[in-house]
C-alpha positions as a Markdown table, in Angstrom:
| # | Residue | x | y | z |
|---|---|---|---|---|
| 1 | Unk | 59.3 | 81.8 | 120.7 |
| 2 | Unk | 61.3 | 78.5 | 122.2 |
| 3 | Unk | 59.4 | 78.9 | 125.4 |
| 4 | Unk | 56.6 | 78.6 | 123.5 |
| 5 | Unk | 56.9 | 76.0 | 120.9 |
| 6 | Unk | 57.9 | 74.1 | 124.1 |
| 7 | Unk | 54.5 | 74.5 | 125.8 |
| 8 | Unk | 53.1 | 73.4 | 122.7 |
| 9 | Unk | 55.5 | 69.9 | 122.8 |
| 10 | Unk | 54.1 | 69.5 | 125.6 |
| 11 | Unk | 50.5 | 70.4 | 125.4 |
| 12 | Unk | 51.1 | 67.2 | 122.9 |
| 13 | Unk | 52.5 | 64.6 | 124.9 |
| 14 | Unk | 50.0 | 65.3 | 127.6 |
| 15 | Unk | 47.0 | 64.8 | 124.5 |
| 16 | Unk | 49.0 | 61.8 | 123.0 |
| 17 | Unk | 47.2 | 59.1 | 125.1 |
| 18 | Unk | 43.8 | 59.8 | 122.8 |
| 19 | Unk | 45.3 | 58.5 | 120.0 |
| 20 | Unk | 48.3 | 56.3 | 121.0 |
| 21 | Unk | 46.7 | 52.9 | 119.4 |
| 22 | Unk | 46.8 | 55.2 | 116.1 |
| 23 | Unk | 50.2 | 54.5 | 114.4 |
| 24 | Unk | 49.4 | 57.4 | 111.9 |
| 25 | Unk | 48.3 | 59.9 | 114.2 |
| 26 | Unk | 51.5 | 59.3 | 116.1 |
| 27 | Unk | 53.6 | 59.2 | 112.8 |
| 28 | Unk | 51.9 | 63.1 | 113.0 |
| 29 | Unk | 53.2 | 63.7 | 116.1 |
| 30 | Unk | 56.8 | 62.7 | 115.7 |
| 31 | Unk | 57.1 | 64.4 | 112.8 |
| 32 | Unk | 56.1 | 67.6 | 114.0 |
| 33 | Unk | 58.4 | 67.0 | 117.1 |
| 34 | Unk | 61.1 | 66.4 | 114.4 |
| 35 | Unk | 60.5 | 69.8 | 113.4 |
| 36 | Unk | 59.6 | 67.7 | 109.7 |
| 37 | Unk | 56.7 | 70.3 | 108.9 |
| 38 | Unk | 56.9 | 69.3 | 105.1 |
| 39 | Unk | 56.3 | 65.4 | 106.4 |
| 40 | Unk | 53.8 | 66.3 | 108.7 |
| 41 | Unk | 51.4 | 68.8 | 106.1 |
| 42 | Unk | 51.5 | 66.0 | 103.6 |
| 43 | Unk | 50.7 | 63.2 | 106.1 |
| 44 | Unk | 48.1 | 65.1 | 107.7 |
| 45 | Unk | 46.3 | 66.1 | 104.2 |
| 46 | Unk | 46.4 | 62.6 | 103.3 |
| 47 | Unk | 44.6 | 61.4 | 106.8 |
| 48 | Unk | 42.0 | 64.4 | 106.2 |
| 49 | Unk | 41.3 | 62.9 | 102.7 |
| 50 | Unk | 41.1 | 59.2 | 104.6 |
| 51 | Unk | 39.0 | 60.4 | 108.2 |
| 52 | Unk | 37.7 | 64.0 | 107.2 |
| 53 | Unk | 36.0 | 63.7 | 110.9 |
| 54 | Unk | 39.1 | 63.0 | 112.7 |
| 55 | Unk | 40.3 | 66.2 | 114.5 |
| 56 | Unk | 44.2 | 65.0 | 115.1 |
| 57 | Unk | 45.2 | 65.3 | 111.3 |
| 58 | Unk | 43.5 | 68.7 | 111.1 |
| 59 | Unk | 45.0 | 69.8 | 114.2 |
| 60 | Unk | 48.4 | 69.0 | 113.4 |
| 61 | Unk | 48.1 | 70.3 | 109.5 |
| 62 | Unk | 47.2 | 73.6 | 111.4 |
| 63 | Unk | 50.3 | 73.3 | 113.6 |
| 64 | Unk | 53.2 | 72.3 | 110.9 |
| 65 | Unk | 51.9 | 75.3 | 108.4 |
| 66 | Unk | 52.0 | 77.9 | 111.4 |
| 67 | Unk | 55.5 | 76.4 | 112.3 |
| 68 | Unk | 55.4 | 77.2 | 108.2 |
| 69 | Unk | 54.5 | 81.0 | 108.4 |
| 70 | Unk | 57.5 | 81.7 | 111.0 |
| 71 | Unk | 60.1 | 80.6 | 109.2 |
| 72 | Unk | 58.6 | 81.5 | 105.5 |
| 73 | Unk | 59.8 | 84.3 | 103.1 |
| 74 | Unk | 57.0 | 87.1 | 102.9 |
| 75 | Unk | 56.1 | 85.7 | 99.7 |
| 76 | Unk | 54.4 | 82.2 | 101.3 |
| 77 | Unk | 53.9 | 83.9 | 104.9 |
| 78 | Unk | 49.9 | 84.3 | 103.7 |
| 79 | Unk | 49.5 | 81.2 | 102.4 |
| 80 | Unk | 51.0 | 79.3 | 105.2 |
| 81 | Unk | 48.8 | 81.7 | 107.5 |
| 82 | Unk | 45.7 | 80.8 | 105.8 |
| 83 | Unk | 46.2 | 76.9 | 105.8 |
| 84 | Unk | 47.2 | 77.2 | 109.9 |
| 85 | Unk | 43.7 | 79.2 | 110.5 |
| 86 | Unk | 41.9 | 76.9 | 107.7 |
| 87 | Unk | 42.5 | 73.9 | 109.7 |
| 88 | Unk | 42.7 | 75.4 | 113.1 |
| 89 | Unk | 39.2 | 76.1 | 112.0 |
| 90 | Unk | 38.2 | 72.8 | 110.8 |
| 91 | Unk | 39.9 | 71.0 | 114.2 |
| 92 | Unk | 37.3 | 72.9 | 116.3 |
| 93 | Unk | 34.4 | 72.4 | 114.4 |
| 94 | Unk | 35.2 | 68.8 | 114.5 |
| 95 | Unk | 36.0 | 68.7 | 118.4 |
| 96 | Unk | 31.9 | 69.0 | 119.2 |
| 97 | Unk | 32.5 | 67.9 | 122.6 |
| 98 | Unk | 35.0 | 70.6 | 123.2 |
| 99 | Unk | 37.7 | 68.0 | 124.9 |
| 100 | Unk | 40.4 | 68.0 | 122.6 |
| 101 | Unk | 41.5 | 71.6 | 121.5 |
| 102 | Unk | 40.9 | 73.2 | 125.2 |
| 103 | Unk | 44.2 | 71.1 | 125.8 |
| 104 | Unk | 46.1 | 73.3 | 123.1 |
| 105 | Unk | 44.7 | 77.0 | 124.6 |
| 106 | Unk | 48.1 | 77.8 | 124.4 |
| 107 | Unk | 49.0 | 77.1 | 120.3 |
| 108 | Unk | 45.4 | 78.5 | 119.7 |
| 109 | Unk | 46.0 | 82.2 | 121.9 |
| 110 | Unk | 49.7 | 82.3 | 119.8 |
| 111 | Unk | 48.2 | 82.1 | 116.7 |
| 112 | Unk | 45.2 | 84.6 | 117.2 |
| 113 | Unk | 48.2 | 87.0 | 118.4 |
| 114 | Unk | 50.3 | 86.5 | 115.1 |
| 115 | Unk | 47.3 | 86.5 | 113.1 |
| 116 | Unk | 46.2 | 89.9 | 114.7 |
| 117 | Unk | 49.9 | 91.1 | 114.3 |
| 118 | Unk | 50.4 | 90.1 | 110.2 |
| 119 | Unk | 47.0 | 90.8 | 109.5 |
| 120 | Unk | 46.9 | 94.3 | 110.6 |
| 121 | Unk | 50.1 | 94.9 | 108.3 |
| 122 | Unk | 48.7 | 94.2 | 105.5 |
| 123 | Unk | 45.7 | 95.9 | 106.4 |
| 124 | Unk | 47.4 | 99.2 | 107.1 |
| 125 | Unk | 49.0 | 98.8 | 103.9 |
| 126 | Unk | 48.4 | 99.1 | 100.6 |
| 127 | Unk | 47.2 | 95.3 | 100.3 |
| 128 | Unk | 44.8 | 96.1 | 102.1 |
| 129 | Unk | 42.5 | 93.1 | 100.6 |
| 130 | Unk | 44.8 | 90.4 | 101.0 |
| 131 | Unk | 44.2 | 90.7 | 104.6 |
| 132 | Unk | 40.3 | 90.1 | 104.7 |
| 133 | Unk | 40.6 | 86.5 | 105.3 |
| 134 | Unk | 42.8 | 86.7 | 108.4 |
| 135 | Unk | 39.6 | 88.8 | 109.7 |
| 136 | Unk | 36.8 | 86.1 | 108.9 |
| 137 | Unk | 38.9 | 83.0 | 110.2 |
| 138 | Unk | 39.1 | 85.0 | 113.7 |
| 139 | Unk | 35.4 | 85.2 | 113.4 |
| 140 | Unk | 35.0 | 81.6 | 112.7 |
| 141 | Unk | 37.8 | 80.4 | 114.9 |
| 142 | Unk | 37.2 | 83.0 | 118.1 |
| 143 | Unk | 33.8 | 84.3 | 117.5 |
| 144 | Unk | 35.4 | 87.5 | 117.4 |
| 145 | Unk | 34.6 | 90.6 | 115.4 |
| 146 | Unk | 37.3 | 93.5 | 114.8 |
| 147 | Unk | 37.0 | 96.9 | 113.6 |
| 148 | Unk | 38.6 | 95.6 | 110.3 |
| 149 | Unk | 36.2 | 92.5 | 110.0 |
| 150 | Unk | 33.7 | 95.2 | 110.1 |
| 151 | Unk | 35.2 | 97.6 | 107.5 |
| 152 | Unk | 35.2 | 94.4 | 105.4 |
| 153 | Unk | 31.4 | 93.3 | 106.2 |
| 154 | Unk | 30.1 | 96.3 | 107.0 |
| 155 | Unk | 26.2 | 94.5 | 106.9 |
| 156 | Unk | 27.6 | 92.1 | 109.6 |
| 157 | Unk | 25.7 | 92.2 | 113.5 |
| 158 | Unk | 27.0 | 93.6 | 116.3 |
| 159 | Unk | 25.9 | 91.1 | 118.6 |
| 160 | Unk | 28.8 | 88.6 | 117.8 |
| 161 | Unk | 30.3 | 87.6 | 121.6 |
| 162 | Unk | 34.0 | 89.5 | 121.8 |
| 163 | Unk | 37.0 | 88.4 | 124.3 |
| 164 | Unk | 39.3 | 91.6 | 125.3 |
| 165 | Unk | 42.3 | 92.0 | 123.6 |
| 166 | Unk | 40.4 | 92.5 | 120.3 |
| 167 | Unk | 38.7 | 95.7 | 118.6 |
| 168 | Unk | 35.3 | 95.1 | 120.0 |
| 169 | Unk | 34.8 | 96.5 | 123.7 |
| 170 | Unk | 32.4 | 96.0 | 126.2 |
| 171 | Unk | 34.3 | 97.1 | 128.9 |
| 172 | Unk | 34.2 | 100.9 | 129.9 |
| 173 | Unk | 36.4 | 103.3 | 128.2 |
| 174 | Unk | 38.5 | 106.4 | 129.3 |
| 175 | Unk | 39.0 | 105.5 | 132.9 |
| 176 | Unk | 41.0 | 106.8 | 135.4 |
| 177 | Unk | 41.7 | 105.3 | 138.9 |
| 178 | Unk | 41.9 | 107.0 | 142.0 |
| 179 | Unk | 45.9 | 107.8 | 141.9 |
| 180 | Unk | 45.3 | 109.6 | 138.4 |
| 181 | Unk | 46.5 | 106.5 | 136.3 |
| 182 | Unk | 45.0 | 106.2 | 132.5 |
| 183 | Unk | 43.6 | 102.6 | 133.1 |
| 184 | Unk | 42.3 | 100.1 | 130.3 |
| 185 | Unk | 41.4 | 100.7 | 126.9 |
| 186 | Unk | 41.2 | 104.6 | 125.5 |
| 187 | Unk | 40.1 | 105.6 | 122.7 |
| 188 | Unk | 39.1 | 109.4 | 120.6 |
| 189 | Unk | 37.6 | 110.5 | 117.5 |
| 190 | Unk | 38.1 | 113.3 | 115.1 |
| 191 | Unk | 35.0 | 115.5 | 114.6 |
| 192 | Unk | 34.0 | 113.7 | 111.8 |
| 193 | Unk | 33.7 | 110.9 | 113.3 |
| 194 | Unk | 37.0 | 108.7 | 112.5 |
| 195 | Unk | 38.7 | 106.8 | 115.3 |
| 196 | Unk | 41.9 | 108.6 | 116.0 |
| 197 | Unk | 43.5 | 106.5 | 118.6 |
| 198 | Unk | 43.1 | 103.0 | 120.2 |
| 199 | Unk | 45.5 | 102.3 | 122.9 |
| 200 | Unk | 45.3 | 100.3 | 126.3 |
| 201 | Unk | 46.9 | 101.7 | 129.4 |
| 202 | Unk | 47.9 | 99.8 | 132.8 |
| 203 | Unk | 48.9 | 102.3 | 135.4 |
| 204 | Unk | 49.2 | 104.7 | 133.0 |
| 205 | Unk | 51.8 | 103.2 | 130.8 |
| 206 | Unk | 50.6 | 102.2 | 126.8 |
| 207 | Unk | 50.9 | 97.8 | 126.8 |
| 208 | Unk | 50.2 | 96.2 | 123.6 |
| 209 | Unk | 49.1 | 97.6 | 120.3 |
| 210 | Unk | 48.9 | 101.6 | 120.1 |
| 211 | Unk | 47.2 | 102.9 | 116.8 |
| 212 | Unk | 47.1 | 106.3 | 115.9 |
| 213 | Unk | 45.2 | 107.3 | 112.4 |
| 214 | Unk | 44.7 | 110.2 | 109.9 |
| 215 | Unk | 41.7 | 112.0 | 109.5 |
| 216 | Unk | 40.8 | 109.9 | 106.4 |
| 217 | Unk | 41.0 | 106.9 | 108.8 |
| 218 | Unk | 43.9 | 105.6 | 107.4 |
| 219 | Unk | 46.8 | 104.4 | 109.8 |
| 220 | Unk | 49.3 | 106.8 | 111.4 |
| 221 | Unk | 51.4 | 105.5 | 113.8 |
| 222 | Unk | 51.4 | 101.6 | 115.0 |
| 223 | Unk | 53.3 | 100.7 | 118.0 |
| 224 | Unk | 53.5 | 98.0 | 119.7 |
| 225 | Unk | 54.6 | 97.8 | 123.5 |
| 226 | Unk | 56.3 | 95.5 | 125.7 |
| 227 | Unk | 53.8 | 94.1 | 128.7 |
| 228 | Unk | 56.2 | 96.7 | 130.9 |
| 229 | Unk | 54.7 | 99.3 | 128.4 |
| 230 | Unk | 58.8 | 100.7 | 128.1 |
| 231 | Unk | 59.9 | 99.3 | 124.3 |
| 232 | Unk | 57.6 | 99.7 | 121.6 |
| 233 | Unk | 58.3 | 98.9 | 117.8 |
| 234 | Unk | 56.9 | 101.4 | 115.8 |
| 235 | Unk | 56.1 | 102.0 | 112.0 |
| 236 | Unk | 54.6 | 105.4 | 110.6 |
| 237 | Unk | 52.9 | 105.8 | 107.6 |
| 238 | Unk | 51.7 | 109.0 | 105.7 |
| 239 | Unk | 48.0 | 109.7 | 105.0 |
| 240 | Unk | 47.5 | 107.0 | 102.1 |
| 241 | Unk | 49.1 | 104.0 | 104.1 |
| 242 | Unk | 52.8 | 104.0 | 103.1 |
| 243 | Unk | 55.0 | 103.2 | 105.6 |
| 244 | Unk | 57.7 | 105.9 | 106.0 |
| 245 | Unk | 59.6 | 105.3 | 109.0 |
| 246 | Unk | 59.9 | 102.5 | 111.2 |
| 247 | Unk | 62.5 | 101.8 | 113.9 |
| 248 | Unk | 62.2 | 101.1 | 118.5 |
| 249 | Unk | 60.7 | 103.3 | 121.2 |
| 250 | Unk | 62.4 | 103.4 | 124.8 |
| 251 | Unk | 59.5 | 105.6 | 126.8 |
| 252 | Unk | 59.5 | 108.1 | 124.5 |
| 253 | Unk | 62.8 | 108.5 | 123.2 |
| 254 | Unk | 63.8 | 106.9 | 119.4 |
| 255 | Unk | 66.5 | 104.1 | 120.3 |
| 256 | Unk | 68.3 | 101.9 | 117.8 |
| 257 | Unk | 68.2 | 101.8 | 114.0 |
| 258 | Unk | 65.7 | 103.6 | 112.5 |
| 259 | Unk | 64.5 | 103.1 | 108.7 |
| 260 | Unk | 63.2 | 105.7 | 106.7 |
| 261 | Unk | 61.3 | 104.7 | 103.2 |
| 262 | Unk | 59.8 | 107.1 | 100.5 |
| 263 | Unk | 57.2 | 105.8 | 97.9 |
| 264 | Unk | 58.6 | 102.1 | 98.9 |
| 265 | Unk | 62.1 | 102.5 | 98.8 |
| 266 | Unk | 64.7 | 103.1 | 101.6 |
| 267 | Unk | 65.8 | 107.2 | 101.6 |
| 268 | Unk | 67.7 | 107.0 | 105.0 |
| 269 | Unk | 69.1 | 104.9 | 108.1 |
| 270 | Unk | 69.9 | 106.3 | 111.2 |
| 271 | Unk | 71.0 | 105.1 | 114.6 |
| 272 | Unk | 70.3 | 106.7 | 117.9 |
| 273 | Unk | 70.6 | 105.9 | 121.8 |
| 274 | Unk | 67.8 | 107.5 | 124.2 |
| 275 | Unk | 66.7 | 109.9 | 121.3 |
| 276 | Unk | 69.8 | 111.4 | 120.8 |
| 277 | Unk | 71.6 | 110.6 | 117.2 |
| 278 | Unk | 74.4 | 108.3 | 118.0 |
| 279 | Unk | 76.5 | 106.2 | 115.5 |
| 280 | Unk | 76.3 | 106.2 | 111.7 |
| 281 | Unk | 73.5 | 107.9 | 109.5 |
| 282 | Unk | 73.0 | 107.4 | 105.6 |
| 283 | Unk | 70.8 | 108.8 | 102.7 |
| 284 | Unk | 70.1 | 106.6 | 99.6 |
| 285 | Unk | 69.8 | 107.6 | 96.1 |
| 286 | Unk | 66.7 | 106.3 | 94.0 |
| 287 | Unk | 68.7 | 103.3 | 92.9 |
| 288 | Unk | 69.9 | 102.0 | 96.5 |
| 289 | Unk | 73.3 | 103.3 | 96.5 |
| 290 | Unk | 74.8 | 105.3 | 99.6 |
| 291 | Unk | 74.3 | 109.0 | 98.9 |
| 292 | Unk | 75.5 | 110.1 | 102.4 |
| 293 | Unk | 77.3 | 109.2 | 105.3 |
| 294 | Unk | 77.5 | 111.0 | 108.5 |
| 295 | Unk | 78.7 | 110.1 | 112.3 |
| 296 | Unk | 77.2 | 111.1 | 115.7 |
| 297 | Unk | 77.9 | 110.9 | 119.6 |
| 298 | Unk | 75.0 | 112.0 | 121.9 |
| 299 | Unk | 73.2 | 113.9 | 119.1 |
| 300 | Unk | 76.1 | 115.9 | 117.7 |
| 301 | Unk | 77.8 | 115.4 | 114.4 |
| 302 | Unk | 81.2 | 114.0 | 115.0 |
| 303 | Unk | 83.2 | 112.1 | 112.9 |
| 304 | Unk | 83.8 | 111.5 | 109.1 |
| 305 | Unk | 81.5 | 113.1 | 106.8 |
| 306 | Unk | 81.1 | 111.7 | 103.1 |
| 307 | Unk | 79.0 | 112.3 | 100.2 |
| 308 | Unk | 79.1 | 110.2 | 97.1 |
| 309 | Unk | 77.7 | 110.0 | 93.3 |
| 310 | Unk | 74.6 | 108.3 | 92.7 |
| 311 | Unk | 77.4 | 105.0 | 90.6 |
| 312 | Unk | 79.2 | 104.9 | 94.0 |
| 313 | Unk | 82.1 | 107.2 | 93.6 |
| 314 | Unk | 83.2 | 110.0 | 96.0 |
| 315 | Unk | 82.0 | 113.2 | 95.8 |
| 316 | Unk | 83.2 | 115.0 | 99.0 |
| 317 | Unk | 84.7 | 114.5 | 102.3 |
| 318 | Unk | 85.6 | 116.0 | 105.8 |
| 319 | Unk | 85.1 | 115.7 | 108.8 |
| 320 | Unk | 83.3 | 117.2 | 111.8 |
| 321 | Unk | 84.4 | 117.5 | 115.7 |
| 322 | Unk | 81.9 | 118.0 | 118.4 |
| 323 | Unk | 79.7 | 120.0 | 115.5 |
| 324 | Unk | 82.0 | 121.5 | 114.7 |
| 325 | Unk | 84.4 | 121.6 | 111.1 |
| 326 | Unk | 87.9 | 120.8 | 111.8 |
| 327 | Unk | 90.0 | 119.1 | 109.1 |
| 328 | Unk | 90.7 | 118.9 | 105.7 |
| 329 | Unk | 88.0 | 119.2 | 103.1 |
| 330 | Unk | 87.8 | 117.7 | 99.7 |
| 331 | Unk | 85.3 | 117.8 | 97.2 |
| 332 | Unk | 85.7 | 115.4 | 94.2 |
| 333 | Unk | 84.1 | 115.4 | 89.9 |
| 334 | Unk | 83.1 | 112.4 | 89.1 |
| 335 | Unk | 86.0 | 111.5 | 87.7 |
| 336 | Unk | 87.7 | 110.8 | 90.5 |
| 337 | Unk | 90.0 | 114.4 | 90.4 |
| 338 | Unk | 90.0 | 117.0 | 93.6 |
| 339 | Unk | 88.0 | 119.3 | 92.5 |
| 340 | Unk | 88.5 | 121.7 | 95.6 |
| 341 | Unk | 90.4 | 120.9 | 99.0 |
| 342 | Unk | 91.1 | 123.1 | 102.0 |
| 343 | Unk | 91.3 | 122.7 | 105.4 |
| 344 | Unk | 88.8 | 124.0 | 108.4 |
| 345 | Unk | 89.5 | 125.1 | 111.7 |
| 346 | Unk | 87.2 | 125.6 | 114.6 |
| 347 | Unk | 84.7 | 125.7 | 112.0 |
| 348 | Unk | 86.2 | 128.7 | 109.4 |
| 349 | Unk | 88.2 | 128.2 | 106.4 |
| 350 | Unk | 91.7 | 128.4 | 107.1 |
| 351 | Unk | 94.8 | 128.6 | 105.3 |
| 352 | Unk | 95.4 | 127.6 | 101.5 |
| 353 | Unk | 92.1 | 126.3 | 99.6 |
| 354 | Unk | 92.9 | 125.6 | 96.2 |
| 355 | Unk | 90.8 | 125.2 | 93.1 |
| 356 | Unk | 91.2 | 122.8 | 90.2 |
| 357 | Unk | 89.8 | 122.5 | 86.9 |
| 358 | Unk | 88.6 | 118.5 | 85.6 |
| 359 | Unk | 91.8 | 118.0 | 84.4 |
| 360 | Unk | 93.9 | 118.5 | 87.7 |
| 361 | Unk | 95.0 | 122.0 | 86.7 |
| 362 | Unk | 94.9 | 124.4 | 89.6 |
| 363 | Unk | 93.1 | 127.5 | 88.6 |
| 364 | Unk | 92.9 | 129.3 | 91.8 |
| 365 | Unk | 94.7 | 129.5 | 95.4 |
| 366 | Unk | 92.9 | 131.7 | 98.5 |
| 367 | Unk | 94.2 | 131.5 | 101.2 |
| 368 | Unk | 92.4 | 132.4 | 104.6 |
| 369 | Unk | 93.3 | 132.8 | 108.6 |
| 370 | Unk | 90.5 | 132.7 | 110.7 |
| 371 | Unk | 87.7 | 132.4 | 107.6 |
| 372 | Unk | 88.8 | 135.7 | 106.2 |
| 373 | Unk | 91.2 | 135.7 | 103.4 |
| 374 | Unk | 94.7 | 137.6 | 102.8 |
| 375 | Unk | 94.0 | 138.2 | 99.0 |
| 376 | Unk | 90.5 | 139.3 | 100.1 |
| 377 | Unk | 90.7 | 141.9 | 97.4 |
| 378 | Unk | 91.6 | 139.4 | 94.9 |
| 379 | Unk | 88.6 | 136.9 | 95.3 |
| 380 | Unk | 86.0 | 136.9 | 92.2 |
| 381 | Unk | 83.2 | 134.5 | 91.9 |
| 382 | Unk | 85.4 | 131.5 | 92.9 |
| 383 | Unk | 84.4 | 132.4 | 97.1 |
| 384 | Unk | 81.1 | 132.0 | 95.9 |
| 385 | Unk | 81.4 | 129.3 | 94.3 |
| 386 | Unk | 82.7 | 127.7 | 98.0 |
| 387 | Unk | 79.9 | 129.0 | 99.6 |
| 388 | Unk | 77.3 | 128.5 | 96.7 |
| 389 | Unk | 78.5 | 124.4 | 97.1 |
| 390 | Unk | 79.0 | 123.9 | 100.7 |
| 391 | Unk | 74.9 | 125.7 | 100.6 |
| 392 | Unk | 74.3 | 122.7 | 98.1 |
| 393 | Unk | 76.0 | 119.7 | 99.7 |
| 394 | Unk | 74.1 | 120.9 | 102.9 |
| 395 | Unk | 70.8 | 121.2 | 101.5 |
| 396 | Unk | 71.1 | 118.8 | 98.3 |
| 397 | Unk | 69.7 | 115.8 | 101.0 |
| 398 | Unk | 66.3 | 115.8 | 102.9 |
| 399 | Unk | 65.7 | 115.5 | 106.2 |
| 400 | Unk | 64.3 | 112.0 | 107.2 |
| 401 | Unk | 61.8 | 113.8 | 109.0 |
| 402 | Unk | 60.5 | 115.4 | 106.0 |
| 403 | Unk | 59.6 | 112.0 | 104.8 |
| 404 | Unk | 57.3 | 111.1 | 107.6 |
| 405 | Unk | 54.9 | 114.6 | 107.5 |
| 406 | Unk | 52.0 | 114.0 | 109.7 |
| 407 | Unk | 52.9 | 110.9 | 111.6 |
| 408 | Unk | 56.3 | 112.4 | 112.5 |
| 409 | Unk | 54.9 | 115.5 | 113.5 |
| 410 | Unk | 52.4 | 113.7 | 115.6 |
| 411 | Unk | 54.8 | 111.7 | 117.1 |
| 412 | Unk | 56.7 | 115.1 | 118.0 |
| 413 | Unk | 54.2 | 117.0 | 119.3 |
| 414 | Unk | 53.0 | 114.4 | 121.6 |
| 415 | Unk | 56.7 | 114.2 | 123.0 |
| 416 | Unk | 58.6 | 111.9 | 120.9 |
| 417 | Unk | 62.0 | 111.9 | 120.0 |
């Protein structure tokens, strides 16, 4: 982002000799190169309002509220964004020579990638709406059509000019050079007519912006690849445009943290390293608190293993080695009071388990060598009351994966980890 708000700096100082004589349209400039976006939107508003047909205040309003929409909280992102493309809009309707805004190419091809980028974020979601505007500045700004200016104006022409590296193609599609490589833009449709995949290959590696959708055409998977077509952020969604898992592609392998989300809210973290779990998982409960912690080396459990109750406290905890149990086991009431503790070895209970009522008082002792216990013909309904929990603390938690249905599943079967 430096290398580019650098090339913009100096796009500027190259430009500055049309306007030098101007002390206000300089005032513009310094304050912009002062990083004083603030100073610079209200200036520039206020020589708009004086010299409507000057193109320098509109030009520079457009720059400090894009400088805006980087550093903004989601809440003013939009607004910011539609001020930047507002006046990017007017400063090129104004410059009807074409001289001026050729000379900032490079400010104008950054913010037609953001705007792509946000727009199709809230597009894919369930504000679908609030994007429509991002669409119709492109239009005006670009002369470009997309796919979603079209599912907004559906009575629009076709005959609008495109540039590559939007939704409208001209070029061929499907190709395939002489070494076997996937080359160019490929795309394929469900039966019933819905797009369902857009992706651009260069010697047979995805680059750029990978969308996958459901049947209904609603968004499935959206990555978004390096220019080496190796790292990819991703985000999947379910079948009515929720996002439910979102996270890093290496090739084809999950790698770093990855954030699972049900109906909005965050169900699950986990960490991983070339596809393989590695480092520290959790599961949420409804109201944000930790409901589960587990650890993991090269895809196997390994580590300490805690549960907790929805208000924080502990409810059990072990540990597991190499997949293995191997350690002590407690499970705790609410309360705070062992509720059952034991000890595992190479993954059987082992020695003296012991039972305790919510008051502390020990109602039962088993004790076990090798998973099978001495006083075998003692036990009642207390063994299966171990095995009856340690079934519910394994299954009381979902899967992340059950979370993400279709798009995980797609992801999957098209060799994703």
């Amino acid at each position: 982002m430096g290398i580019k708000l650098l090339s913009i700096t100096i796009v500027l100082a190259l430009s500055s000799s049309l306007f030098a004589q101007n002390k206000e349209y300089k005032k513009l400039k310094s304050y912009f190169d002062e990083k004083k976006y603030e100073k610079c939107i209200e200036s520039s508003l206020k020589s708009i309002k004086k010299e409507p047909k000057e193109i320098f205040p509109a030009l520079y309003a457009s720059l400090a509220y894009f400088e805006q929409f980087k550093i903004a909280d989601d809440k003013y992102k939009s607004k910011n964004l539609r001020n930047a493309l507002k006046y990017a809009a007017k400063a090129k309707k104004l410059d009807k020579k074409g001289v001026v805004i050729p000379q900032y190419s490079t400010y104008y091809s950054e913010l037609k990638e953001s705007s792509l980028k946000y727009g199709d974020e809230i597009f894919y979601s369930e504000n679908k709406d609030k994007s429509c505007f991002i669409y119709d500045y492109l239009v005006k700004i670009y002369e470009d059509t997309t796919t979603q200016y079209r599912d907004f104006h559906p009575e629009s022409k076709k005959n609008i000019s495109s540039e590559v590296g939007l939704n409208v193609r001209t070029e061929k599609v499907n190709q395939i050079d002489d070494k076997g490589h996937k080359q160019g833009f490929w795309t394929k449709k469900y039966r019933n007519g819905v797009v369902a995949y857009e992706v651009t290959f260069k010697d047979n590696k995805p680059v750029g912006d990978y969308k996958r959708y459901h049947e209904n055409g609603k968004i499935n998977a959206y990555l978004v690849y390096d220019n080496l077509g190796e790292w990819a952020d991703a985000k999947l969604y379910d079948d009515n445009g929720k996002i439910v898992a979102e996270g890093k592609y290496f090739g084809k392998f999950k790698d770093g943290l990855w954030v699972y989300s049900h109906n909005g809210k965050k169900v699950a973290e986990e960490n991983f390293k070339m596809g393989n779990k590695n480092g520290v998982s959790k599961s949420f409960f409804e109201n944000g608190s930790i409901s589960e912690e587990k650890n993991w080396k090269a895809g196997v459990e390994n580590g300490v293993w805690r549960q907790y109750y929805n208000d924080g406290k502990k409810r059990l905890e072990s540990r597991i080695d190499n997949g293995k149990r191997n350690s002590a086991y407690y499970l705790y009431y609410q309360s705070g009071r062992v509720k059952i503790r034991g000890r595992y070895k190479n993954d059987r209970m082992d020695g003296k388990w012991i039972y305790s009522d919510f008051k502390g008082e020990i109602v039962k002792e088993i004790y076990y060598m090798n998973g099978v216990a001495e006083n075998q013909d003692e036990l009642d309904e207390k063994e299966q009351e171990v095995f009856k929990q340690f079934e519910e603390n394994r299954k009381r938690l979902k899967d992340p994966k059950d979370y993400i249905n279709n798009p995980y599943e797609y992801m999957r079967d098209n060799g994703f980890k």
